[in-house]
C-alpha positions in Angstrom: -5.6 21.0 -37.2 -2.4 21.4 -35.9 1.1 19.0 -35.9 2.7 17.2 -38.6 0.7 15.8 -40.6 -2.0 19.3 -41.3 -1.8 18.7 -45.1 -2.4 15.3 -45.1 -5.8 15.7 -42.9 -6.6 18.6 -46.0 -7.4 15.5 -48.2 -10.3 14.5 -46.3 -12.2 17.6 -44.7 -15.4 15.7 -43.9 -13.4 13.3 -41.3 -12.0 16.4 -40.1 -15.4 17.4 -39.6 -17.0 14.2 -37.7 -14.1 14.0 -35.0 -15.5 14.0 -31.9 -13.4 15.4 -29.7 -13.4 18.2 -27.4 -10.7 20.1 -25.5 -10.9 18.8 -22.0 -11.8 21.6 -19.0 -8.6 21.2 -17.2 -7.1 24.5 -16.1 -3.3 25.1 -16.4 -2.7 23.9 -13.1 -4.5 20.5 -13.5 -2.9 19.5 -17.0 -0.1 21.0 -18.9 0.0 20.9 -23.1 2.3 18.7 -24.1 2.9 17.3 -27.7 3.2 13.8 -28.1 6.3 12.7 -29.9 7.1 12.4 -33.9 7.1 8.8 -35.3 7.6 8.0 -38.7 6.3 5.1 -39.7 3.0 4.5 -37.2 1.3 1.6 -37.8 -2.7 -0.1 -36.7 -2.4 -2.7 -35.4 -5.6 -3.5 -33.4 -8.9 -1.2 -33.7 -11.6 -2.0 -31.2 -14.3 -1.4 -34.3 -17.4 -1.6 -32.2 -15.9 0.8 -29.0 -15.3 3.0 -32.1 -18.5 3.5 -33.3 -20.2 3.9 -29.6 -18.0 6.7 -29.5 -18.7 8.5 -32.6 -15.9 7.5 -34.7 -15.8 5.9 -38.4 -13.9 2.8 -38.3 -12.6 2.9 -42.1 -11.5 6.2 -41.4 -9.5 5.8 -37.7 -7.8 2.9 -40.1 -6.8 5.1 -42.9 -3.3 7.2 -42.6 -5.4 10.0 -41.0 -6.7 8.5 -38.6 -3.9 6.1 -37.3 -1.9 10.3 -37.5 -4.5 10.6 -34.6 -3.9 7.2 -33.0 0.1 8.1 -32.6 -0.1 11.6 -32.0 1.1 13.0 -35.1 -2.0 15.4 -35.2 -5.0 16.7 -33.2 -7.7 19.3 -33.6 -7.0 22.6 -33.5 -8.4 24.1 -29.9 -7.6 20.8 -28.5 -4.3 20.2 -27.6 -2.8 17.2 -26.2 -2.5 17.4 -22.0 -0.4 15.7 -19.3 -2.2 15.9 -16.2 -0.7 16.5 -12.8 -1.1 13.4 -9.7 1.0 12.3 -6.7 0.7 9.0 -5.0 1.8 6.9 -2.4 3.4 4.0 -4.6 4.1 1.1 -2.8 2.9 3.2 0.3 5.8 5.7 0.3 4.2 9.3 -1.1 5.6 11.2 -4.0 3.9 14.7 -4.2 4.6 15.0 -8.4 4.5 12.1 -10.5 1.9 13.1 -13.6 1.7 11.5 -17.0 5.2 10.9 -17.9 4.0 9.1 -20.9 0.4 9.7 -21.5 -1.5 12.2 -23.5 -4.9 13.5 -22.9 -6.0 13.8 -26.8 -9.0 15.1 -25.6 -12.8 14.4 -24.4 -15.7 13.0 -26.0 -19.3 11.6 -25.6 -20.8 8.2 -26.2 -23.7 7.0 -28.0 -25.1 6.9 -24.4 -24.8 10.5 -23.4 -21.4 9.5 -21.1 -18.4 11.4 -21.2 -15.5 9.7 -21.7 -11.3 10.3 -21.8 -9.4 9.7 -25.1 -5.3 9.1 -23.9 -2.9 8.1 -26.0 0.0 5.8 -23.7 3.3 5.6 -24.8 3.6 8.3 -26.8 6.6 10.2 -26.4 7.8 12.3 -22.7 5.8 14.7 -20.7 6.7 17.2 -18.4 6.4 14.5 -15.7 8.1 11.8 -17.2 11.0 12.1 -14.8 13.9 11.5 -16.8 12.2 9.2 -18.2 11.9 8.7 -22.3 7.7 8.6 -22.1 7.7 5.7 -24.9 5.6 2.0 -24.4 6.9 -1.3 -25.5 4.7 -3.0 -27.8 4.4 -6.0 -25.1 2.6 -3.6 -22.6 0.5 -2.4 -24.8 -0.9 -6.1 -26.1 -0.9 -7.1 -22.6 -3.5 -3.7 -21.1 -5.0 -4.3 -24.8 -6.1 -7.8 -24.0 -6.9 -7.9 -20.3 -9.0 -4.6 -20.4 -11.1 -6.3 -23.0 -11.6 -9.1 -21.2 -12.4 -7.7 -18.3 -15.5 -5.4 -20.5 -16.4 -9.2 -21.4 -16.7 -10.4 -17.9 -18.6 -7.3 -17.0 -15.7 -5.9 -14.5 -16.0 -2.2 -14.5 -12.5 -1.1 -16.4 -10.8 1.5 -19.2 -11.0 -0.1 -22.3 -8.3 -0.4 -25.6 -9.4 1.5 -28.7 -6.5 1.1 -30.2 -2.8 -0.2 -30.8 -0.6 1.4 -32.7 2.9 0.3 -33.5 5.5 3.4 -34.1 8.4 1.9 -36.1 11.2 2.6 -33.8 13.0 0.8 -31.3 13.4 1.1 -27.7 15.2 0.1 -24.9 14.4 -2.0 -21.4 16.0 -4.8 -20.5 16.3 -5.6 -24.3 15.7 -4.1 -27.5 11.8 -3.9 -28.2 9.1 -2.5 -30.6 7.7 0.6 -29.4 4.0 1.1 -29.7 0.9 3.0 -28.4 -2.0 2.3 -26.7 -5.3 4.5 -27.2 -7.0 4.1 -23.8 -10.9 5.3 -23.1 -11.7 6.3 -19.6 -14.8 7.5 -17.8 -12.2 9.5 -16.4 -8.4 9.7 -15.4 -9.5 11.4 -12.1 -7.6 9.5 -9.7 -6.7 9.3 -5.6 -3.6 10.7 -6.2 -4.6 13.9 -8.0 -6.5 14.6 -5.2 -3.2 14.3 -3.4 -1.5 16.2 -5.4 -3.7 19.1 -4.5 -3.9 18.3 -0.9 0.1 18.6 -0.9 0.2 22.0 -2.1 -2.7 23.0 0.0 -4.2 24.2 -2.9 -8.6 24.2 -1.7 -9.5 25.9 -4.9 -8.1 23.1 -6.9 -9.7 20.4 -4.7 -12.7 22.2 -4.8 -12.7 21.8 -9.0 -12.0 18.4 -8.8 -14.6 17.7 -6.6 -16.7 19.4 -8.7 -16.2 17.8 -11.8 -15.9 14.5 -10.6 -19.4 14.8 -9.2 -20.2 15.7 -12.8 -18.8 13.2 -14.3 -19.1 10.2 -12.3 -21.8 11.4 -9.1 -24.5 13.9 -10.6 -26.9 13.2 -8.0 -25.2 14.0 -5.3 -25.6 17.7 -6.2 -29.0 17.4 -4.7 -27.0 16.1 -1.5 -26.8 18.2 1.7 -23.4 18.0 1.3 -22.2 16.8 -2.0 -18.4 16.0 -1.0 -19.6 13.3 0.9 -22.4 11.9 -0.7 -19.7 11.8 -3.9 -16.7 9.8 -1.6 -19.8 7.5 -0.4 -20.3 6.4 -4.1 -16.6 6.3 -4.6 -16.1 4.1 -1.4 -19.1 1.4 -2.6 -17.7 1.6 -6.1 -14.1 0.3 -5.1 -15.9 -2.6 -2.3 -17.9 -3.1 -6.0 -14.5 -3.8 -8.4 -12.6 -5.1 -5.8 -15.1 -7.6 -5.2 -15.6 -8.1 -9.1 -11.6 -8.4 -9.3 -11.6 -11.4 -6.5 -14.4 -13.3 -8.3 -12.9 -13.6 -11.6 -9.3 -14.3 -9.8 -7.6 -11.0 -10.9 -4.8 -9.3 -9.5 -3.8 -5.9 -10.4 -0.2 -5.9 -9.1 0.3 -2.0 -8.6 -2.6 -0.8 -6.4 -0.7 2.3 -5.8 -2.9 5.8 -5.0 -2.2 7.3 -8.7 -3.9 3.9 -10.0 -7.1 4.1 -8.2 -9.8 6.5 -10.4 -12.6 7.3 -8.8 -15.1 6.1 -12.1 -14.5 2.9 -9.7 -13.3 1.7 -13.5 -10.1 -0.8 -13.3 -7.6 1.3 -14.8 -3.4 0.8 -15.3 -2.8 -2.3 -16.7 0.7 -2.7 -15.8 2.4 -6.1 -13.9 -1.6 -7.8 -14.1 -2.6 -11.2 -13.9 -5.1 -14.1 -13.6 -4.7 -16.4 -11.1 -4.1 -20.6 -12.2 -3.5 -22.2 -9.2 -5.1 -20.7 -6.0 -3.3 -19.0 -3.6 -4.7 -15.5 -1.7 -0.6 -14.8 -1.5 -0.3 -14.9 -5.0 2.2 -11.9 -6.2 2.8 -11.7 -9.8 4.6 -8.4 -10.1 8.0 -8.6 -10.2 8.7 -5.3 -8.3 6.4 -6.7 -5.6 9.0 -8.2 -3.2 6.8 -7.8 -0.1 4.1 -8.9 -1.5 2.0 -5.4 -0.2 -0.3 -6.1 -3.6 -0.8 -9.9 -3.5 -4.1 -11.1 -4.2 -5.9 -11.3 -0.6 -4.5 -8.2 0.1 -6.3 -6.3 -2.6 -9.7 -5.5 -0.5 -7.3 -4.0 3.0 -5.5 -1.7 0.6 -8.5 -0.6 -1.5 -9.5 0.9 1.8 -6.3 2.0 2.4 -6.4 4.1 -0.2 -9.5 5.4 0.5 -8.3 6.4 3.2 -5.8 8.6 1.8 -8.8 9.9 -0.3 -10.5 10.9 2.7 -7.5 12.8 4.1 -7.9 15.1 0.7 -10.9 15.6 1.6 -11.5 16.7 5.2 -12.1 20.0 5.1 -15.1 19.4 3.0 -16.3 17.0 4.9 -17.0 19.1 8.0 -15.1 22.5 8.6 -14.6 21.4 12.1 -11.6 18.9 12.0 -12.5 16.3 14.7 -16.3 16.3 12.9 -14.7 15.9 9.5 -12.3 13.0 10.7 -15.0 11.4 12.7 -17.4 11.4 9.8 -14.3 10.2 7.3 -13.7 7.6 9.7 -17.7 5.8 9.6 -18.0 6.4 6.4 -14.4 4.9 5.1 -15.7 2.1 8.1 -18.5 1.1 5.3 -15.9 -0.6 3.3 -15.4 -3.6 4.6 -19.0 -4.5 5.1 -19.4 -3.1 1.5 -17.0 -5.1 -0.2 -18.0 -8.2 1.5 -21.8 -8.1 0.9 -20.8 -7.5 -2.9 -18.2 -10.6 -2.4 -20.3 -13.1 -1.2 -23.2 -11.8 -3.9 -20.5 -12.9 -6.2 -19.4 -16.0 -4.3 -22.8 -17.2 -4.2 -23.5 -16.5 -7.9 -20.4 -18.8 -8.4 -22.0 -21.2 -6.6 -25.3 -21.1 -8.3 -27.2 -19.9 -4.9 -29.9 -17.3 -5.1 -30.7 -16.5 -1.6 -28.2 -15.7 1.3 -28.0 -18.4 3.6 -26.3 -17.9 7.6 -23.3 -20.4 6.8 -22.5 -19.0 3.5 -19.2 -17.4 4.2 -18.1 -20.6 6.2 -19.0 -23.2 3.1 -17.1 -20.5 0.4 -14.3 -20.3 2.7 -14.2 -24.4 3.0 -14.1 -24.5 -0.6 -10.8 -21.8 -0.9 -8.7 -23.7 1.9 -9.4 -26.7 -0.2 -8.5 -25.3 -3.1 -5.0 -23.8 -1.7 -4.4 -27.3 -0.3 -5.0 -29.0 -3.1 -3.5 -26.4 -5.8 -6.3 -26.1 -7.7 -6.9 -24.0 -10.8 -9.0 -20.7 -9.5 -11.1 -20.7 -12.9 -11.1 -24.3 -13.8 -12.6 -25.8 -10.4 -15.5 -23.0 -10.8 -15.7 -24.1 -14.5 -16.0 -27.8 -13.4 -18.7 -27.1 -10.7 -20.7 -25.8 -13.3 -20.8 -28.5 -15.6 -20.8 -31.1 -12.7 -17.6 -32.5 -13.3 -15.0 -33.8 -10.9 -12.7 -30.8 -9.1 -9.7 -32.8 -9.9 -8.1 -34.9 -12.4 -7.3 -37.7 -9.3 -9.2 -38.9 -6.6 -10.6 -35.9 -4.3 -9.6 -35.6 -0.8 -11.6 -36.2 2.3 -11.7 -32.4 3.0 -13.3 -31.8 -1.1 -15.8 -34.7 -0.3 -17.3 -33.0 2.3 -17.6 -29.8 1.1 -19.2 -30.6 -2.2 -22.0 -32.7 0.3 -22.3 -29.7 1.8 -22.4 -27.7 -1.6 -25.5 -29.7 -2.3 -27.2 -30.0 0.7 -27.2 -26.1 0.1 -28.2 -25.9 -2.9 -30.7 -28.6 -2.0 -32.5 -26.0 -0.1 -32.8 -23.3 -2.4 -36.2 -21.9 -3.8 -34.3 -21.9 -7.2 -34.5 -25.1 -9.7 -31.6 -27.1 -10.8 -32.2 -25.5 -14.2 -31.5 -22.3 -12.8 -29.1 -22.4 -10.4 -27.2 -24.1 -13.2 -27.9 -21.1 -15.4 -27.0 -18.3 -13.0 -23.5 -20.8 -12.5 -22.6 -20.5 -16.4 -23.1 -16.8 -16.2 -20.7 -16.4 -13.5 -18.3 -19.1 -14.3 -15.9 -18.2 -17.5 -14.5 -20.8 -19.2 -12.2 -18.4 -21.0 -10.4 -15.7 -19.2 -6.7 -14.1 -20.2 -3.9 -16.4 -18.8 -1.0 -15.4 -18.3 0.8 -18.2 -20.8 -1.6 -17.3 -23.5 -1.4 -13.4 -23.0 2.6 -13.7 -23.0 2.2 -16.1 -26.0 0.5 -13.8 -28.1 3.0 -10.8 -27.2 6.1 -13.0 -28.3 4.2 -13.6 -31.6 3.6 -9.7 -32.1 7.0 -9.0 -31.3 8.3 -11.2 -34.5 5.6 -9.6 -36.5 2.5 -12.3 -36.2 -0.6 -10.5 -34.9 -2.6 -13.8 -35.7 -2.1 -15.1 -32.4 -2.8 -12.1 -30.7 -5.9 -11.8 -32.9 -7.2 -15.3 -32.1 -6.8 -14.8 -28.6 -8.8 -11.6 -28.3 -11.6 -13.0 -30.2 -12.0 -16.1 -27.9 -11.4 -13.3 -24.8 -14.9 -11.3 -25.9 -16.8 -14.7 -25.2 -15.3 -15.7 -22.4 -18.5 -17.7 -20.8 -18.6 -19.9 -24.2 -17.1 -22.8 -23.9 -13.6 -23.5 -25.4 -10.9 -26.8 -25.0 -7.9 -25.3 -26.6 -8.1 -22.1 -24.5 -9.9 -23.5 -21.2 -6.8 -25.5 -20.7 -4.4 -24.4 -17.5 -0.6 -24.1 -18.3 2.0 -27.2 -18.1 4.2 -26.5 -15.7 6.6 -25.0 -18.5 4.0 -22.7 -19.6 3.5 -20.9 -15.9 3.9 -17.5 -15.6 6.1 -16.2 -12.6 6.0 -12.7 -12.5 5.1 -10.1 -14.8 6.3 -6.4 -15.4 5.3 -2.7 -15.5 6.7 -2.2 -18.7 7.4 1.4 -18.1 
């Protein structure tokens, strides 16, 4: 063991003994040691106890002063130390060639109770290297907030990083106001993102392209080792997993609100919780983030710059494509092409599920399309007028317009002439229809509570979020118009 804390870790050798972690195969160029900063007085403050266990740790012991020293960086294994890896990106489509984790550690890797390796980083704990004059700390709202909606996303099935843990470090720091700092634990299948590819590309640096390549196939694509070429048979997988999430993402009504390079990982996981949000009330404009001002992320723009950004993938990538440019480009261009036809076969899978239909049907895009212009008309609630078509109820709380009318006649004549029963058309509805999901009003409910001290709320809320298809009143209910949420913020 190696840090601060080495003694205390002496009082319990056989923990020492079970941690599963492993120094991860970065090379100096890729990911440069980094200590995490010193914190007094860290403090648990949410354990994900069953994530824990799948990935070969004791529960009891990541909550005893040992292991919440692990949590907040105040020790790690020795032959294992801390990283901060190197990416670029193009954020909000102007490229930086270094931005890195300025306030992330790599603590190390592991593997699952199902053979998968996985990333452990700690978030918010202390500068990097690349933290840009930054001071690499984490508020505690931040924290709560990627805490909350990765969970919920697990629970609705959305590919994404999950929270292991929160850990509160007893100081201070400074945004726009004075707030509780704090640290996430965040598991990954990976942190290998578009822009460390980029980073790479920038330098011209083949050798270093050629690793990642490699271990991302590892990783994430082992089978396309037994490809011809196994470059493109890995950005194929990585181009249907992002038409996969993205679709995933615009079923559920999520928005990411920074769908910059450096946050798209190639695990196809959702990953960089920052200025998220669920939509209430329907609109495919909808920008929550509050450093959005052109709205380049809002919600129906998430598919076109998914591809965009694969697109900058691909420009990594070329020479491995093909060593002859035009063939490389030319190949890069079909298969990026895929994407759209991808994502929307994976959308209207969704759609339909939504819907309760089980076979594709020619005017299916037109009748889900006729329901969304409705919806934006009529300013309904994304998740509520799903939730209400699967128990049969009305769409809205006064009489329906002409345009709703008709669609729902249409709605059932379709359904009317599917193989499936009621019974199970209703059934496939309620497993694609949440009733619970993270609103905004609740999520930044349960934050203001942390912040004075009460978890309970925060607590409560993540329970309710791991069961999100189970019916539920209190937390079903959209926001008064005093409750909406406006914007939300990075946090860094």
């Amino acid at each position: 063991m190696s840090g601060p804390l080495k003694a205390l870790f002496g009082l319990h050798p056989r923990g020492i003994m079970h941690l599963p972690l492993r120094r991860a195969p970065f090379p100096a160029s890729m990911a440069v040691e980094a200590d995490p900063a010193s914190f007094a007085t860290p403090r648990l403050v949410a354990l994900n106890e069953p994530l824990a266990e799948t990935l070969g740790f004791s529960a009891e012991w990541l909550k005893s002063r040992e292991g919440v020293a692990l949590l907040s960086g105040q020790v790690r294994i020795d032959g294992v130390p801390a990283l901060a890896q190197a990416y670029a990106g193009h954020q909000f489509g102007q490229f930086v060639p270094q931005l890195g984790d300025g306030r992330a550690h790599l603590l190390g890797i592991l593997t699952d109770d199902q053979g998968q390796v996985r990333d452990m980083q700690l978030k918010g704990s202390g500068p990097t290297p690349f933290s840009r004059r930054g001071d690499g700390l984490a508020a505690l709202g931040p924290v709560l907030r990627e805490y909350l909606v990765s969970e919920a996303m697990a629970a609705l099935g959305v590919p994404t990083t999950r929270a292991l843990a929160a850990v509160t470090t007893g100081e201070t720091i400074w945004r726009d106001k004075p707030q509780p700092g704090a640290i996430l634990t965040r598991i990954a299948s990976s942190h290998l993102r578009v822009g460390t590819f980029q980073y790479f590309a920038a330098r011209e640096n083949r050798e270093a392209l050629a690793f990642l390549c490699d271990l991302a196939i590892d990783r994430h694509d082992p089978a396309a080792r037994e490809a011809e070429n196994p470059v493109r048979a890995l950005y194929e997988t990585v181009v249907a997993r992002q038409a996969r999430l993205v679709a995933d993402w615009m079923s559920v009504g999520f928005v990411h609100g920074v769908m910059n390079t450096d946050n798209m990982a190639l695990s196809g996981e959702t990953i960089d919780y920052g200025p998220c949000a669920f939509l209430d009330i329907y609109r495919h404009d909808k920008v929550f983030s509050s450093i959005d001002r052109n709205g380049r992320y809002a919600y129906g723009n998430q598919p076109r710059l998914a591809g965009w950004n694969l697109a900058r993938l691909a420009e990594t990538l070329l020479p491995f494509f093909d060593p002859d440019e035009e063939r490389a480009l030319a190949w890069a261009q079909e298969a990026l092409g895929r994407f759209q036809s991808l994502y929307e076969h994976a959308w209207l899978a969704r759609m339909r599920s939504k819907l309760g239909l089980t076979i594709e049907g020619i005017q299916d895009k037109a009748l889900i399309d006729a329901l969304l212009q409705s919806m934006e008309n009529e300013a309904l609630d994304w998740t509520l007028t799903f939730r209400r078509l699967t128990r049969n109820e009305p769409l809205t709380d006064g009489p329906a317009s002409e345009a709703l009318e008709r669609w729902k006649t249409d709605w059932e004549a379709r359904r009317a002439s599917e193989p499936a029963s009621t019974e199970e058309q209703n059934a496939l509805m309620q497993q694609n229809n949440p009733a619970v999901i993270a609103r905004n009003h609740r999520v930044a409910e349960a934050i203001a509570a942390a912040e004075t001290g009460d978890f309970s709320v925060f607590e409560a809320l993540l329970q309710r979020l791991r069961h999100p298809f189970e019916s539920d009143d209190a937390y079903e209910k959209p926001p008064s118009p005093e409750e909406v949420v406006h914007a939300t913020f990075c946090g860094t």
